[in-house]
N, C-alpha and C positions, 0 to 999 in steps of 0.2 A: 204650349204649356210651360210655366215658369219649372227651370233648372231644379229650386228646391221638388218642387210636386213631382217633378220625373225618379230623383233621389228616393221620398217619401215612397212613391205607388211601388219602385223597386226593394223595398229592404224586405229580408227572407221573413223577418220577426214582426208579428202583431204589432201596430201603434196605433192605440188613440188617443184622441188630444179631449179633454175633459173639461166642462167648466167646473165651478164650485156648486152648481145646481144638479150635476150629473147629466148636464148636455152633451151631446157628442159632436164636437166642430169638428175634427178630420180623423180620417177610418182607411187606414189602407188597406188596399186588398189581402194582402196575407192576414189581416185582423177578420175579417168580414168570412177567410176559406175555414179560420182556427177556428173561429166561433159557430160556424155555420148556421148563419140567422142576419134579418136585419136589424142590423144595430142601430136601434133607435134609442130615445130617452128613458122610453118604457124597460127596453129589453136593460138598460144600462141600470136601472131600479132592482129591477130582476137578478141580475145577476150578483149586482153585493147584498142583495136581500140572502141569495143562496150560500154568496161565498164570506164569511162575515171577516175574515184573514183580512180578503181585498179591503171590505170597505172598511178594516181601520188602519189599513196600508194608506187606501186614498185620504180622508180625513188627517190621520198625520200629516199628511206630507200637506195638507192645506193649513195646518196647525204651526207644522214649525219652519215650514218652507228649505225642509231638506228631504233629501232621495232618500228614499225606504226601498229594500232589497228582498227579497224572499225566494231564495234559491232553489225550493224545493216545494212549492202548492199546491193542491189538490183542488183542479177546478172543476167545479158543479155546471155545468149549464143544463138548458134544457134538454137537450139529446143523447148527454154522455158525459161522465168524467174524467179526469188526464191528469197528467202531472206536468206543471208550470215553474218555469224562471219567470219570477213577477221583480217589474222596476218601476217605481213611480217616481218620478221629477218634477219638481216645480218649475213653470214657466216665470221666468220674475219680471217682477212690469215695475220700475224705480218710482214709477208716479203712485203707487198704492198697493194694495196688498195681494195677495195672490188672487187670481183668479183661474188658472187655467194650468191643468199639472197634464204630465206624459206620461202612460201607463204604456207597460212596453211588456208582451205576454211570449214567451217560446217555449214551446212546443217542446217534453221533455219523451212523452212516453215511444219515441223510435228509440232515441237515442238509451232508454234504460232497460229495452226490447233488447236491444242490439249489444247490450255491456252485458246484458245476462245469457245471451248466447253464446258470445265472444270470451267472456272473462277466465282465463285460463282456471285462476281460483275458484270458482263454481263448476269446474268439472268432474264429474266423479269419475272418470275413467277416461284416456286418451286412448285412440284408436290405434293401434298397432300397426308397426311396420309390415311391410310384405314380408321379409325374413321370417315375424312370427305365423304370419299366416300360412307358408309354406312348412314349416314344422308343425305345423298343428296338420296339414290335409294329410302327410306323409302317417303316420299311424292309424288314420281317419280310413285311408285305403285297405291296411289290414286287416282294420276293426269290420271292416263290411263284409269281406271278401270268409272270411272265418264264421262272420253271422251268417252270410249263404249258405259255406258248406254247410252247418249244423242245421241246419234249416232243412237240408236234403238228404241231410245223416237221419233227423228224426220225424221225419214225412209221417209216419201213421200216430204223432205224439202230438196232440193238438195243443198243449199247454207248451212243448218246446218249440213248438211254430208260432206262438203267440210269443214269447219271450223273446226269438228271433227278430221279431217282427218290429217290435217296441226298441230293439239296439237299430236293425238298420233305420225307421224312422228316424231315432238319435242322431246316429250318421250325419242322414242328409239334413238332418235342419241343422246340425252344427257346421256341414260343408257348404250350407247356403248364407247362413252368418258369416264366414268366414269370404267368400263370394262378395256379398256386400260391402264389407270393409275393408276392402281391397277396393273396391269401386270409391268408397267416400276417401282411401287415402290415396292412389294413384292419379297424375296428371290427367287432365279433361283431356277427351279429343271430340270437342262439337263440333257438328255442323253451323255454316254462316251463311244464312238464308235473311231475304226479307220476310217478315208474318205480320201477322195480323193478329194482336191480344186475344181479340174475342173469337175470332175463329180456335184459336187453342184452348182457353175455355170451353166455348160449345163441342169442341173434339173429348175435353177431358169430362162434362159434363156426361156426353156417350160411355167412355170406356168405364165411367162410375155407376152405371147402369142410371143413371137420373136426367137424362136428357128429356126424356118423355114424362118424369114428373112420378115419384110412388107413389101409391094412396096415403102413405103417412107420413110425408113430408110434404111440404111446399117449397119450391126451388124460384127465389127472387132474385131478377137478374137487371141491375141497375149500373149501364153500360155507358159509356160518355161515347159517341162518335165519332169524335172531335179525334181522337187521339190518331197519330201517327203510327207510320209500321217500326216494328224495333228488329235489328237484327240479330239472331240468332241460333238456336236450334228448336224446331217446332219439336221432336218427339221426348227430347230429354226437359223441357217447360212444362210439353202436357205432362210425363211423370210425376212433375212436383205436384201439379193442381190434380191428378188425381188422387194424388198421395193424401193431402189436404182435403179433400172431399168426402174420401173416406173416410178420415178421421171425425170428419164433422157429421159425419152417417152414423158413425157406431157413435158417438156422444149423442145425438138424437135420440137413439133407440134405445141406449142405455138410462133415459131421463124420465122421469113423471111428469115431464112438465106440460102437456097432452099435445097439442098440434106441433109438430117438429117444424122449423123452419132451418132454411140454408139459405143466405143472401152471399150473392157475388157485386161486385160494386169495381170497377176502374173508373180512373178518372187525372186530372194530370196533378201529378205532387209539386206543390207550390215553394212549400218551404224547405226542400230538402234538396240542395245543391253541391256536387264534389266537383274541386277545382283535378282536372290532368291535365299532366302536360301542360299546366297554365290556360286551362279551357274552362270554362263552365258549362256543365252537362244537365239537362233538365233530365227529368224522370217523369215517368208513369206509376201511379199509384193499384194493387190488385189484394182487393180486402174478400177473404174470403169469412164471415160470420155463421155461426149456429144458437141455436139457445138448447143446448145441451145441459150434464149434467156439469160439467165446467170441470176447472180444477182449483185444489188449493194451490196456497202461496208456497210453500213447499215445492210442489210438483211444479208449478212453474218455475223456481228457479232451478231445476234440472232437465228442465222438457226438451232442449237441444244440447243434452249429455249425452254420446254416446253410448248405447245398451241401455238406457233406463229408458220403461215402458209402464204403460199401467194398463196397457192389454195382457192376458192370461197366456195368449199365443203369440204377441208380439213382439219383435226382433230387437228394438230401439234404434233403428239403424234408418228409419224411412224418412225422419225431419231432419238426421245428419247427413245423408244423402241428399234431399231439395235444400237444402242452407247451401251446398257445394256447387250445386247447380246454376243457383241464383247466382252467389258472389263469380264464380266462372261468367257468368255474364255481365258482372261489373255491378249488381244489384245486389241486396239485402233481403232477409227471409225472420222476421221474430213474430213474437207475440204477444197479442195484450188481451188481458180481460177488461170488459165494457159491454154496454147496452147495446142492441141493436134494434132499430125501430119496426114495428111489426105494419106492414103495410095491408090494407085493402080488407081491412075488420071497420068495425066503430071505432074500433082503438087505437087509429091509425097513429095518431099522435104522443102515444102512452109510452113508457119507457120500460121496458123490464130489465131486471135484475141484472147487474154483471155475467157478461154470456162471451164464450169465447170466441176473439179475430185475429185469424193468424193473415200480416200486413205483407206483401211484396212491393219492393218497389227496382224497375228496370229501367235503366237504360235507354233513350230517343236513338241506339248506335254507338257508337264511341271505339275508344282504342280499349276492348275488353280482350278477357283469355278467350273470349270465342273466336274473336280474330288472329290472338298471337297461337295460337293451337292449330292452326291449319298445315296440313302435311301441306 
């Protein structure tokens, strides 16, 4: 294989190389994983027929035989929509006029996932030192100890046993809050085992009760085999994906939108590479989807704020807890709204509506806190 074509088949970012007819002469692989479809002349019709941005990006740049930029686009294809760094370049050929330009597509929606989780300014609340959390249990122990005695001072008063009752409950969900974020702010100590993705999936599928499937849900599980063992901690991973599972339960059941669906999907992430140590580390990709009630644009850019919840009984402490998890493992934890494909109807093909997928991606191994954390 010619030096260029090895360059070509390796670059993280989508390329294809275009005629002026909308032929496709060369397609690398990371174009062909972004797009997920064959890219043929048809599909390449299709797709500036969808995205009309592109096709007066492509057009121009055939027009004036200069690079057109679009740093932020919203691409349509047939299975789903995302957000794109679009580049189109002209190939110039001195003997005549253009014929052939370079459309160059990356992949935005990790990286706006991962700014909205990360971004200190979109926080509404930073998680507290231990210091507060140790002031806060100290009076928390009074508060209970006082609720008991009066509890046994007015034993034949059913209204002062109900009122009792209502502060110790208080109590403990504020000592379990407090419990939690301690957990999300103190250093990891995982275990570093070799596992296996899908076996901790089908572990966290059980402990979600959906291993066996509920009558009002469908649980689709589209698992690549291929994939390698990653090293880690099997109970604090399953955590997260059950943690995640739930959430994708109560969105279900919260929803009109009649047949509940939960898709699991790994498979290996392509374009998403961190340099350590001067290494290049491949990853695993782990999509967990529901066609739930969803959320707004709002609620997502708070959904990994600490304390902010849109359960009635919920802590907000359970996706900053799995984001801690993850990154302890050297991986990532956000999320995107997008379609998810309904399989093994008539429909199989059909897209519905922007439905919520919260994306992991780990580690093949590497120099992570799972390993520097070992007593």
């Amino acid at each position: 294989m010619p030096i260029w074509r090895e360059i070509f088949e390796a670059l993280p970012e989508a390329v294809l190389v275009l005629s002026r007819e909308g032929e496709p002469l060369a397609i690398n692989a990371a174009a062909e994983n972004l797009l997920e479809a064959s890219i043929t002349h048809r599909f390449i019709d299709y797709l500036r027929g969808q995205n009309r941005w592109l096709h007066e990006m492509i057009e121009g740049c055939f027009k004036t035989g200069q690079s057109l930029d679009n740093p932020d686009g919203e691409l349509h294809t047939s299975r789903r929509r995302f957000s794109v760094h679009a580049q189109v370049s002209p190939i110039v050929d001195r003997r005549g006029p253009i014929n052939k330009v370079i459309l160059q597509l990356q992949d935005l929606t990790g990286q706006q996932g991962m700014h909205r989780a990360s971004d200190p300014e979109r926080r509404v609340l930073r998680l507290s030192p231990a210091g507060f959390a140790h002031e806060v249990k100290n009076p928390l122990t009074g508060i209970k100890g006082a609720a008991e005695l009066l509890s046994g001072l007015f034993q034949a008063d059913p209204q002062a046993r109900q009122y009792c009752e209502i502060i110790l409950h208080g109590v403990d969900r504020i000592a379990g809050l407090v419990e939690q974020a301690l957990a999300a702010t103190a250093p990891g100590r995982l275990k570093r085992a070799p596992l296996n993705i899908h076996q901790v999936l089908h572990q966290a599928l059980r402990s979600a009760g959906l291993f066996e499937g509920p009558s009002d849900i469908k649980i689709e599980q589209v698992f690549d085999p291929s994939l390698p063992e990653l090293i880690g901690d099997l109970e604090a991973l399953e955590r997260v994906f059950v943690n995640l599972l739930k959430n994708a339960v109560e969105a279900v059941r919260a929803s009109d939108a009649g047949q509940g669906v939960i898709r699991l999907q790994t498979s290996l992430e392509p374009q998403f590479k961190l340099s350590a140590n001067g290494q290049r580390r491949q990853f695993m990709r782990i999509e967990i989807s529901d066609n739930g009630k969803g959320m707004s644009q709002d609620e997502m850019e708070q959904l990994f704020a600490p304390f902010f919840t849109t359960k009635a009984h919920g802590t907000g402490l359970g996706l900053v807890l799995s984001q801690r998890i993850v990154a302890l493992h050297g991986g990532k934890l956000w999320a995107e709204l997008r379609g998810i494909e309904t399989r093994g109807s008539a429909s199989a093909n059909l897209m519905k509506p922007p439905e919520m997928t919260f994306c992991t991606i780990l580690p093949f191994g590497g120099d992570t806190e799972v390993e520097k954390n070992q007593s």
